[in-house]
NULOSE-368658 format. One record per residue (C-alpha): residue in one letter; y, z, x. Coordinates in pm, whole numbers, plus 32768, in hexadecimal, padded with zeros to 4 digits. Layout:
AYZX;...
This chain:
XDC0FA0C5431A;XDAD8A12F42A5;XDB49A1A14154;XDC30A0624140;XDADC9F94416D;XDA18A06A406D;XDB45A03F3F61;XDB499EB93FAC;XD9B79E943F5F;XD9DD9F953E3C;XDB089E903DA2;XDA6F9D6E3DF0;XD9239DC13D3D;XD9D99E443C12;XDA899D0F3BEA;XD92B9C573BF4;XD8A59D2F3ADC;XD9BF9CEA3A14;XD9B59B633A4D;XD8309B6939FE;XD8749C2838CB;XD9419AF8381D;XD8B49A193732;XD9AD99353746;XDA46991F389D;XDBB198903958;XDB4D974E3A45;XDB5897203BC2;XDAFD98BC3BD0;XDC4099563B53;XDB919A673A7E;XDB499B103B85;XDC7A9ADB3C49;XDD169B1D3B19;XDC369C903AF3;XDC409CBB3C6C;XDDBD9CC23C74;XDDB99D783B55;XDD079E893BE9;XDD759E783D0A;XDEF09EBC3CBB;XDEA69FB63BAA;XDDA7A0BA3C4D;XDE46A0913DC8;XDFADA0FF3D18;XDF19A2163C59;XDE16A2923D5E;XDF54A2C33E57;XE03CA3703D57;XDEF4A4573D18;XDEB3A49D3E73;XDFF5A4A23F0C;XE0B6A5763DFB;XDFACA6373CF5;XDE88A6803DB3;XDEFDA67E3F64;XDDE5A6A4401F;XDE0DA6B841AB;XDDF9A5BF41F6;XDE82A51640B4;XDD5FA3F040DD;XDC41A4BD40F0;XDB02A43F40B3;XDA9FA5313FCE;XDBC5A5283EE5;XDC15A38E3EFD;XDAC6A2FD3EAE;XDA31A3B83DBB;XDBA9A3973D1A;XDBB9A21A3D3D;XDA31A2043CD1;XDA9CA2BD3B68;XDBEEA1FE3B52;XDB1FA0963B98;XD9F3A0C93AAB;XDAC2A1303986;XDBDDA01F3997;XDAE09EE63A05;XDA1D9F83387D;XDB569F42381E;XDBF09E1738A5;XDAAE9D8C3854;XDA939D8536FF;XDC309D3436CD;XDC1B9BE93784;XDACD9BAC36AF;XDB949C00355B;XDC809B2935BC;XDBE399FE3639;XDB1999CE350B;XDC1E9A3C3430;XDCF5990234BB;XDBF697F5348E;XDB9D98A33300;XDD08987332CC;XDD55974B3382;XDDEF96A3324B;XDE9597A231D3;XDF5797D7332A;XDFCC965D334F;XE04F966B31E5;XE1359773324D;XE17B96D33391;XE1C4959832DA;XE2C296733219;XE37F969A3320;XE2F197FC338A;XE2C0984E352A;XE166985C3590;XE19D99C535AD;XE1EB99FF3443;XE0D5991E33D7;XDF9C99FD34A8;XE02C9B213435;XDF399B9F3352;XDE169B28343B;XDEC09BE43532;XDF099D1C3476;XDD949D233411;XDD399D213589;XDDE59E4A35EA;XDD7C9F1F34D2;XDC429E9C3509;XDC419EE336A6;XDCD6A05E3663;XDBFBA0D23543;XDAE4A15A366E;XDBD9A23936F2;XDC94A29135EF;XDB47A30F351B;XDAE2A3C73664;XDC20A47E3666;XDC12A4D734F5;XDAB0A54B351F;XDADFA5FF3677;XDA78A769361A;XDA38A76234E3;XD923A668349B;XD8D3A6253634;XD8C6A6F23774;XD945A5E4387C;XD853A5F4399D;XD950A64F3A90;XD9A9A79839E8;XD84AA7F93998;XD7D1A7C03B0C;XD90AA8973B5C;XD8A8A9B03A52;XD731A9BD3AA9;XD7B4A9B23C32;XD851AAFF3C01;XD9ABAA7F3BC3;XDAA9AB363AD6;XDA84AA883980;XDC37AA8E3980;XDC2BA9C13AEE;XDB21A8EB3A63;XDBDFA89C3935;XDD26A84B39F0;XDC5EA7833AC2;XDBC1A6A23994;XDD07A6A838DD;XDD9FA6133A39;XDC95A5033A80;XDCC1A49E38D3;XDE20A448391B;XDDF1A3B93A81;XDCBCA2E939B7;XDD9DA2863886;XDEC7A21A3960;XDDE6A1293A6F;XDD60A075391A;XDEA2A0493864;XDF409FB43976;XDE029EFB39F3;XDDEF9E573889;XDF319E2F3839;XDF4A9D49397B;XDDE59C7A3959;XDE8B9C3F37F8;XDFD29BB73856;XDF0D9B05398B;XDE509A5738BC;XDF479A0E378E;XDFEB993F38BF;XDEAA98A03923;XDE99984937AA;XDFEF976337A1;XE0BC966B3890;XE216961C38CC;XE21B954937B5;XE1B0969B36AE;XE08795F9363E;XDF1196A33601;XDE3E96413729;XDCD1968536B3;XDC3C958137C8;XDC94968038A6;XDB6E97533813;XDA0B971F382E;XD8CF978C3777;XD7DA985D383F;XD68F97E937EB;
């Protein structure tokens, strides 16, 4: 219970920083039920796969192993998730006219915020994706170095940072890829039409 309550405050304060990291924000709060759920779905899936079939501690929630897990998988996906629904946001009231044309032309909503919405996931995986490129060759993730200078095997610490990259990568594509389609839906009605009075300026 204790480590459920620990995840619960770590998720609910990441999907704070990502709501106070919007210029441009969804009324009546749903950024951040829209980054909280996010999260939420996205590092609690991945965190149990990790635990319960890669890594196995006994028991298979340890402390140890779950937290420190869930605190690497949060902080890189809410960096992410972060700047996607930001990219997209403004992206949709830049190209408000261009959008209605096409959705005058008889295109779904979907097909008219494509572009926006394509720019917001490239835009929320570029942190993680330059990390992984990097890893080892330009940067020495912290992980692995405390694990080197702790008197680890520089192959275990490796296989351990190569792990946690993946595990990382994963949590934020999914994490994304759902604040993005979240809020594409928060964007529209029944009716297909742009719904930009459902956003609001944060001054």
């Amino acid at each position: 219970m204790w480590i459920i309550s620990l995840s619960i405050i770590m998720l609910l304060a990441a999907g704070r920083e990502v709501m106070v990291r919007q210029k441009t924000r969804f009324t009546g709060g749903w950024t951040y039920k829209i980054a909280t759920a996010s999260l939420t779905i996205a590092a609690t899936t991945i965190l149990v796969f990790a635990l319960t079939v890669i890594v196995r501690p006994e028991p298979w929630y340890a402390p140890r192993y779950a937290l420190p897990f869930m605190g690497m998988l949060l902080g890189n996906a809410m960096t992410g998730i972060s700047l996607a629904l930001d990219v997209l946001t403004q992206s949709v009231k830049r190209d408000r006219r261009a959008i209605e044309t096409r959705l005058a032309l008889g295109h779904s909503f979907a097909q008219s915020i494509e572009i926006p919405m394509r720019d917001a996931l490239r835009t929320g995986m570029m942190p993680i994706i330059n990390a992984m490129a990097a890893s080892g060759l330009v940067s020495l993730p912290g992980m692995m170095t405390g694990q080197i200078l702790g008197g680890t095997p520089p192959v275990e610490a490796v296989k351990y940072q190569i792990l946690i990259m993946f595990l990382i990568a994963s949590t934020s594509a999914a994490a994304i890829l759902l604040a993005v389609l979240a809020a594409r839906y928060r964007l529209s009605d029944q009716r297909q039409r742009l719904r930009l009075d459902r956003l609001e300026k944060v001054t």
